[in-house]
N, C-alpha and C positions, 0 to 999 in steps of 0.2 A: 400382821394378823391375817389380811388375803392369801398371803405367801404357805400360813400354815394349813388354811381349809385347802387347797389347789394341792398342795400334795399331799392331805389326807385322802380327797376324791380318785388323785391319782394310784394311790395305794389300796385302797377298796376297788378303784378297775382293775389293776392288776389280778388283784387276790382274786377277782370274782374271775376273769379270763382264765389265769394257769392255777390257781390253788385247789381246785378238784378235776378231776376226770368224769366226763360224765359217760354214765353207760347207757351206749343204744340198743332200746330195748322197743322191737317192733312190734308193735301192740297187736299186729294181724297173727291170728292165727292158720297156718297153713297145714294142708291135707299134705301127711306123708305115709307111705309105706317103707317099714324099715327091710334095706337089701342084705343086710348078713354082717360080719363081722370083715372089718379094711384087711386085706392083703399083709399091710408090712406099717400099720398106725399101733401097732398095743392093741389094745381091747376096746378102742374105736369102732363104732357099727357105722354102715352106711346108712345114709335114708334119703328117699328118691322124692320131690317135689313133685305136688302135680297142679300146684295153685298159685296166684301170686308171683310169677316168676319174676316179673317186672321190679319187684320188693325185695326177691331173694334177691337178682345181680346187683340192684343198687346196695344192699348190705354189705355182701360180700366183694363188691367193687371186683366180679369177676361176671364178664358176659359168656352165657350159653351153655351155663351148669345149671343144670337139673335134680342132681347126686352133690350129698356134702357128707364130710364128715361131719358126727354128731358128739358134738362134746358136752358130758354131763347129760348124758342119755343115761334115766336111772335104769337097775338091772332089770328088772322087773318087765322093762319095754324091747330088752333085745336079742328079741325073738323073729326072725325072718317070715318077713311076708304079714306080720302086724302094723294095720292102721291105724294112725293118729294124728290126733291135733294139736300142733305145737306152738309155742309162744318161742323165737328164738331171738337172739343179738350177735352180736360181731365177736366173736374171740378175741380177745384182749391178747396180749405180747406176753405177758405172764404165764397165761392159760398154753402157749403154743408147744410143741416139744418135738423133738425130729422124729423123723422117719426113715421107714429104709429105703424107701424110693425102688419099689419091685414092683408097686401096683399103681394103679394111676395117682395122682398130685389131686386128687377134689382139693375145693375149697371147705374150710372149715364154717363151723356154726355152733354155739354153744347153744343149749336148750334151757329156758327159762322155764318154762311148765308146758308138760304134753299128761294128754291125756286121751286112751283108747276110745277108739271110733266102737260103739257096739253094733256087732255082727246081727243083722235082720233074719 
């Protein structure tokens, strides 16, 4: 009977460890201005950090970018030289897709919710 509770606890660790993915979802929101549409990404826009940087390289587990691509940047935001405030996460493996490799390598960044900065 011990035998059976010890591998059922075992089996709810398990499940709780690898049975979902969890998505990192940085609750800061950060100031960006978007730079234009990537060189050689598809219809990827750039967008230039000017907050938090500390937050973005640990996300992106890349030190000394500034500029990421923005994945799931709705159309409606990319527009050059428009500011906003963005809620982003880490691009998932799924989410990624090649490039042509003509324009720089930024790190990527999917966008959870952005929302224009209004112009004073």
């Amino acid at each position: 009977m011990k035998n059976r509770y010890i591998f059922f606890l075992y089996g709810i660790i398990i499940f709780a460890a690898f049975g979902c993915e969890k998505e990192e979802i940085n609750s800061t929101e950060f100031h960006v201005v978007v730079k234009g549409q990537g060189m050689d990404c598809g219809d990827l826009f750039v967008i230039e950090f000017s907050d938090h940087l500390d937050k973005l390289h640990q996300l992106t587990g890349q030190e000394g970018w500034q500029m990421c691509y923005a994945y799931a940047l709705e159309e409606k935001f990319k527009v050059k030289g428009k500011e906003l405030l963005v809620k982003i996460r880490k691009t998932a493996n799924d989410e990624l897709y090649a490039c042509t490799c003509m324009g720089s390598g930024f790190p990527w960044v999917t966008i959870v919710s952005a929302k224009e900065i209004a112009s004073e």
